[in-house]
PLY file of the C-alpha trace (Angstrom):
ply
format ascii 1.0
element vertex 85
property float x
property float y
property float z
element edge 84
property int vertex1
property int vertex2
end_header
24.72 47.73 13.32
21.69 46.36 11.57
23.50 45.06 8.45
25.84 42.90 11.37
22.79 41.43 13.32
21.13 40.36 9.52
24.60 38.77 8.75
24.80 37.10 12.11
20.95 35.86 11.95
21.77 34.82 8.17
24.70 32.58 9.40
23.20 31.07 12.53
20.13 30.19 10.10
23.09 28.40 7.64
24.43 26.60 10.71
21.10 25.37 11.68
20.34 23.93 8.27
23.46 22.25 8.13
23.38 20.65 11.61
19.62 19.23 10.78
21.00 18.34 7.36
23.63 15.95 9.34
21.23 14.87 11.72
19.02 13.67 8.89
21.58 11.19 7.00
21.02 9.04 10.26
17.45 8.61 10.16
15.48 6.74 7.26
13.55 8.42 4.60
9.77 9.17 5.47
8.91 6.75 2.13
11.34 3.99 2.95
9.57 2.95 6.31
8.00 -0.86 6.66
4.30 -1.12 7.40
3.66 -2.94 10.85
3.36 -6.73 10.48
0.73 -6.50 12.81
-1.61 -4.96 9.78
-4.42 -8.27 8.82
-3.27 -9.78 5.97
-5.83 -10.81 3.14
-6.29 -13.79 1.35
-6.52 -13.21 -2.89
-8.61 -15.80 -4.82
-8.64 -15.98 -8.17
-11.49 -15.56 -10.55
-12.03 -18.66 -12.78
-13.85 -16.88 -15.44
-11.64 -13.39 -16.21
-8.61 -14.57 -14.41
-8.65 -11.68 -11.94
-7.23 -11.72 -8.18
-9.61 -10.37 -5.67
-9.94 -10.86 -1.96
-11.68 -13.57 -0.63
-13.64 -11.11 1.80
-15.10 -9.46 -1.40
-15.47 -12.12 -3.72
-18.87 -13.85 -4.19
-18.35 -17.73 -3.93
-19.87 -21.09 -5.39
-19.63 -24.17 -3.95
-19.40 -27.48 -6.99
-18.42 -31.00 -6.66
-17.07 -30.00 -2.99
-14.97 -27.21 -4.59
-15.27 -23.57 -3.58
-15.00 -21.07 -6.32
-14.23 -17.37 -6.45
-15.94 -14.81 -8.81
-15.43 -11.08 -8.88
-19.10 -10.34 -10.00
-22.50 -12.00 -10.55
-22.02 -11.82 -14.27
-18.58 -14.10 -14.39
-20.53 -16.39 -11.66
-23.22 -17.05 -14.01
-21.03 -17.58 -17.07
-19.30 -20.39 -14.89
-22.49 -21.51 -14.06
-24.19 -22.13 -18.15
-20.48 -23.13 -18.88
-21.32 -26.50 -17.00
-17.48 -26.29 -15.40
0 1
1 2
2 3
3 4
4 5
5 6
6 7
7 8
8 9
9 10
10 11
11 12
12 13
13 14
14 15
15 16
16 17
17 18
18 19
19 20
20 21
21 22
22 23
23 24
24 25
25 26
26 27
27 28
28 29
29 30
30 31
31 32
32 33
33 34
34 35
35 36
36 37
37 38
38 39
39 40
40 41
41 42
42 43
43 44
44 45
45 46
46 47
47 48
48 49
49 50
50 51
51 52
52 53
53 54
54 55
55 56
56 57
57 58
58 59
59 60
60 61
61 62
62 63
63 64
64 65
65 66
66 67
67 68
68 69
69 70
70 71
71 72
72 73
73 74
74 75
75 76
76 77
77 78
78 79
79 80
80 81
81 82
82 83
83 84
């Protein structure tokens, strides 16, 4: 008797598995799912002495000639700066 109600808990288990298995094939993978387009998107400036891309929220900037530029630190601001750019 107890060796029939292990087999008939094994196979209901099996049938469950299958049934979410098949249930699953319909529905997109957890890592495959867009990000909202409602998310703030950030502007990237680039950095005119290392060439990097930060964003322009973070960046420190200099205004020359009527032209705004981006630097990723205080050190590549001041090389612009003695360049004479």
């Amino acid at each position: 008797m107890l060796i029939r109600l292990i087999f008939l808990f094994l196979l209901f288990y099996l049938v469950l598995l299958v049934v979410r298995f098949f249930q699953s094939l319909g529905q997109p993978a957890a890592g495959n799912r867009r990000q909202p387009d409602s998310l703030p998107k950030k502007a990237m400036v680039k950095d005119e002495v290392c060439n990097t891309y930060i964003s322009e929220d973070e960046a420190l900037k200099e205004t020359k000639n009527g032209r705004v530029y981006y630097f990723c630190s205080e050190d590549c601001r001041k090389k612009f700066l003695a360049s004479g750019k």
